[in-house]
C-alpha positions, 0 to 999 in steps of 0.5 A, spaced: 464 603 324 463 610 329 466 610 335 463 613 342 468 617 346 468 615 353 469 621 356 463 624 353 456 624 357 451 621 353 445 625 352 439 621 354 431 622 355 432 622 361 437 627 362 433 632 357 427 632 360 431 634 367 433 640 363 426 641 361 423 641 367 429 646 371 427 652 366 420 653 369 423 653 376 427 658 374 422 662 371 418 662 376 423 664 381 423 670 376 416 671 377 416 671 384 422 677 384 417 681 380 411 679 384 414 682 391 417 689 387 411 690 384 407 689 391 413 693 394 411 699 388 403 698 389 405 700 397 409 706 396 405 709 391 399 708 395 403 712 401 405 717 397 397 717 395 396 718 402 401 722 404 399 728 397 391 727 399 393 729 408 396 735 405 391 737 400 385 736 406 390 740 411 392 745 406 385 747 403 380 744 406 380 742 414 385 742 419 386 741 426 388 744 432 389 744 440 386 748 446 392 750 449 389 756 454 381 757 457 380 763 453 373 762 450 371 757 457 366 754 457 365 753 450 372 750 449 375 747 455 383 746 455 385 740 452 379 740 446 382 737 439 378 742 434 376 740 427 377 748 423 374 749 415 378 752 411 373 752 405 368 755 410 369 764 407 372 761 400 378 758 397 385 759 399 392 760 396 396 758 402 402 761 403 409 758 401 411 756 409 404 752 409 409 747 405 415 747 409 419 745 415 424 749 418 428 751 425 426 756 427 419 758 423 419 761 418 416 768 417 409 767 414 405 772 410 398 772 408 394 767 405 391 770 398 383 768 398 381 766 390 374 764 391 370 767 396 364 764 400 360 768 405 364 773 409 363 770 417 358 772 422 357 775 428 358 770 433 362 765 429 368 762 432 374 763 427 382 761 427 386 767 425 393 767 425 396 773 431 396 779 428 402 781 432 406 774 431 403 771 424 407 764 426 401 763 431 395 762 432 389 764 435 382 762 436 375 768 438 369 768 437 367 775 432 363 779 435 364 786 431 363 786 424 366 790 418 362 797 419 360 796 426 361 801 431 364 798 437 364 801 444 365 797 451 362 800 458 363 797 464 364 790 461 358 791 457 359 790 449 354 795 446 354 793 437 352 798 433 348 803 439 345 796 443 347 792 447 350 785 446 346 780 449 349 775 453 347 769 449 350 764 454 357 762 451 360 768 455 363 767 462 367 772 467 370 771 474 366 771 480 366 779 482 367 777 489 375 775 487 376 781 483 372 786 489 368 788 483 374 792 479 374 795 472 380 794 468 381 798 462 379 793 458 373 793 461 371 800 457 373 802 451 371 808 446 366 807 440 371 805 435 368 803 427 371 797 424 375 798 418 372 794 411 375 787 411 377 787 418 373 783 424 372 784 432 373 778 435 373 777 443 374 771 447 367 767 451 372 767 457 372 775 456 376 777 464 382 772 461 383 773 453 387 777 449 383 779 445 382 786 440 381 789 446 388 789 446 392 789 439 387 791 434 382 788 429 382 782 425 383 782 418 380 778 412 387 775 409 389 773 416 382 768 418 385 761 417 377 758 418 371 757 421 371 752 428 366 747 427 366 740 431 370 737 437 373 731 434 376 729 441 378 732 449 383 731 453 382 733 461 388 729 463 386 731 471 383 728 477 382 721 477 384 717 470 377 715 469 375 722 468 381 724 463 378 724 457 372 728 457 367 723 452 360 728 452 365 733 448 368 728 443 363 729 436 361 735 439 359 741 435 362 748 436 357 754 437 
């Protein structure tokens, strides 16, 4: 005859099928705890996606800029948000510092075009880095052409023998503020654009620094071609005219 210990718990159906019932709970927990590092994981590396395919799109194919000055008023008005193709004269290595952050800049070099697409045309506005200061950008329109004699008379641009006509994007101070004065950079003796190299001007011809000042342009320093105004700040006068709608959308001739 066996005897039953009286401090041993006796095991029972009940009490088993309690612990059965305990194990997918705790599996379940398990799962869940899963669940949210994989949702966790699915969002980090969507934002990482993100992140590589904006840099991708700025570095190689568009990038935006900012209007800072009236130098080609009226056909950019300070506060315009440009959109500039990169792919528009071919495919470029970007320089080292495109992918770096430092204070102060960092001294940039010329980028190295791979692939290239048709060259810019006369009248085509092009962002370029600043010959005398590559850490900035500038913004003109190309007015001469690899080849081309350029000669400046009067404020009057004479291409290659004949005149350049004023095809309405130009702009110049009322003669009557100025009292009708000639600046030296109203005249300029012929001068013949080197190979690889531009002449660009700005539309607002009496207040753009421009290669009538510092020079030509030259191919390995043209970021893109500007093509559309994605958005224009006024920020003057009363609110309602602070944003310039007719311009967002805009197509940049």
């Amino acid at each position: 005859m066996t005897t039953q210990d009286p401090q041993q718990p006796k095991m029972t159906g009940s009490s088993e099928k309690d612990l059965q019932e305990e194990s997918p709970v705790a599996a379940s927990s398990q799962d869940m705890e899963i669940s949210k590092k994989s949702i966790i994981r699915e969002y980090a590396e969507a934002l990482v996606i993100a992140i590589i395919l904006a840099l991708t799109i700025r570095v190689f194919v568009v990038q935006a800029f900012k209007i800072p000055s009236g130098s080609m008023i009226p056909t950019l008005m300070i506060g315009d948000h440009i959109l500039v193709s990169k792919l528009a004269y071919g495919f470029q290595l970007p320089k080292d510092c495109e992918f770096q952050v430092s204070f102060p800049p960092v001294t940039c070099f010329s980028s190295e075009i791979v692939l290239s697409f048709d060259p810019p045309e006369r009248g085509d506005i092009i962002v370029f880095r600043y010959p005398e200061d590559e850490n900035k950008d500038f913004i003109k329109r190309v007015i001469g052409l690899p080849g081309d004699t350029i000669q400046i008379h009067n404020k009057q641009v004479i291409v290659n023998g004949q005149p350049l006509l004023d095809e309405g994007f130009t702009q110049r101070i009322d003669p009557g503020i100025i009292d009708g004065r000639i600046n030296p950079r109203d005249n300029l003796a012929p001068l013949t654009v080197p190979p690889e190299s531009y002449f660009v001007m700005g539309d607002n011809r009496d207040q753009s620094l421009d290669s009538r000042f510092w020079g030509f342009v030259r191919m390995d320093k043209i970021k893109g071609r500007a093509f559309l105004v994605y958005w224009s700040w006024n920020g003057q006068g009363a609110w309602t005219d602070w944003i310039r709608w007719e311009r967002i959308g805009k197509l940049i001739e």
